[in-house]
C-alpha positions as CSV (number, residue, x, y, z in Angstrom):
1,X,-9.5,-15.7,-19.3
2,X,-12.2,-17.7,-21.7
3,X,-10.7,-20.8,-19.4
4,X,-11.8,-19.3,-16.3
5,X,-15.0,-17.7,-17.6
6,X,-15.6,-21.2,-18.7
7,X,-15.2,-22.7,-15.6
8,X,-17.2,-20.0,-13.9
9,X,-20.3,-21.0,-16.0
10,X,-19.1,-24.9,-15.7
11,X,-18.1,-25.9,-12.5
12,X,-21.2,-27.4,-11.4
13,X,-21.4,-30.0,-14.0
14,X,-18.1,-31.9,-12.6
15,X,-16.1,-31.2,-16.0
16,X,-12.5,-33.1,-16.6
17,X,-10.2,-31.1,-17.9
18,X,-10.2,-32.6,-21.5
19,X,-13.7,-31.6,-21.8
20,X,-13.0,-28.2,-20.9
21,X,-9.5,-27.9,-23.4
22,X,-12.3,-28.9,-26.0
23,X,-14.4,-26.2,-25.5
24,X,-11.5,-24.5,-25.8
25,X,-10.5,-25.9,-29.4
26,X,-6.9,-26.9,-27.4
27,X,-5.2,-30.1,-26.2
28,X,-5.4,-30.9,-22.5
29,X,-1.4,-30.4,-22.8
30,X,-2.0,-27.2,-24.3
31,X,-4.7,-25.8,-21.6
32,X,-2.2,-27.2,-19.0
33,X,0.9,-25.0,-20.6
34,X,-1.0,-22.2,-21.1
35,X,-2.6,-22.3,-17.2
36,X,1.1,-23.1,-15.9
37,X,3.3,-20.5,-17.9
38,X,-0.1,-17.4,-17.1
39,X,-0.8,-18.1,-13.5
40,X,1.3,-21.0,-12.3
41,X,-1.8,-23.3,-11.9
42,X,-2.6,-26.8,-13.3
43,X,-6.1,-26.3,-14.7
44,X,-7.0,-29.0,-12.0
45,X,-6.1,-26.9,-9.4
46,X,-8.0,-23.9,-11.0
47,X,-11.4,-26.4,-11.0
48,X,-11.1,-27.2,-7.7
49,X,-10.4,-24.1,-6.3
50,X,-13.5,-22.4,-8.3
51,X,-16.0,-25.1,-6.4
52,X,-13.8,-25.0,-2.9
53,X,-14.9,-21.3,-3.6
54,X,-18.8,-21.9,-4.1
55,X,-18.9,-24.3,-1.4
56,X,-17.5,-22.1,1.4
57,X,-19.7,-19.2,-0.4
58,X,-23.1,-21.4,0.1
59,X,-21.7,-22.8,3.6
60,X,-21.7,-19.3,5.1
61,X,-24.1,-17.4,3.3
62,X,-27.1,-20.0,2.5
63,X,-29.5,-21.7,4.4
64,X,-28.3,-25.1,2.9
65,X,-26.9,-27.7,5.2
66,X,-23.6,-29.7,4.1
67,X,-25.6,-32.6,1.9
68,X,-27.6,-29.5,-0.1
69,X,-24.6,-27.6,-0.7
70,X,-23.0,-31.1,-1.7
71,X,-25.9,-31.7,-4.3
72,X,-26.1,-28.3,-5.6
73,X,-22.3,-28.1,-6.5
74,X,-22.8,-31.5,-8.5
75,X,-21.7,-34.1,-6.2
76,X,-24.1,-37.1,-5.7
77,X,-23.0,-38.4,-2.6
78,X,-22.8,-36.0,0.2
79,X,-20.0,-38.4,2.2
80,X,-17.6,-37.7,-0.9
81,X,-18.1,-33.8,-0.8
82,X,-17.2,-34.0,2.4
83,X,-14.0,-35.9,1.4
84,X,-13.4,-33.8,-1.1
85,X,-13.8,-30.3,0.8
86,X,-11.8,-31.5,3.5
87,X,-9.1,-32.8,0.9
88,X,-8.8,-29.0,-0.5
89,X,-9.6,-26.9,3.1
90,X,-8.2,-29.2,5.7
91,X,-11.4,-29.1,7.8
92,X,-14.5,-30.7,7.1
93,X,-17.4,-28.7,5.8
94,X,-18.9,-28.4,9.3
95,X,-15.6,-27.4,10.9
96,X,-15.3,-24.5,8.6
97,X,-18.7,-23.2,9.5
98,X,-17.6,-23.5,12.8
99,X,-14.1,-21.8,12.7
100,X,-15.5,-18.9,10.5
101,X,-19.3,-18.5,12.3
């Protein structure tokens, strides 16, 4: 739970996974065993899902177009969050709009 609350309160500031395990006071080995053996999820997974999340959330319920929503979840260039949301969702940021508007 601390892990998740942690990334709740993180995600935004583009964390590795070693950074978070030493908030923690735990290896990145030990964060990964603990996330795997609780919820079946490498703490990598659990990152990206948390700002997949917050971008669909700010996609449909904000005014911001694709680059704000990009710059406001930490990513500098808007070309890679659309890389990377499309990476996680299979559809682009704009194609998600679309399919769920």
């Amino acid at each position: 739970m601390r892990f998740i609350n942690l990334i709740d309160a993180n995600y935004k500031k583009s964390f590795s996974v070693a950074e978070y395990a030493k908030l923690l006071h735990l290896s990145s080995r030990s964060l990964s065993d603990l996330t795997q053996n609780q919820i079946n999820k490498t703490p990598s997974q659990m990152i990206h899902e948390r700002i997949i999340l917050e971008a669909q959330r700010l996609l449909l319920y904000s005014e911001l177009n694709v680059n704000q929503v990009g710059y406001r979840l930490g990513f500098e260039d808007p070309s890679y969050f659309v890389k990377y949301f499309k990476k996680y969702t299979s559809l682009s940021p704009s194609e998600f709009k679309k399919s769920v508007s």
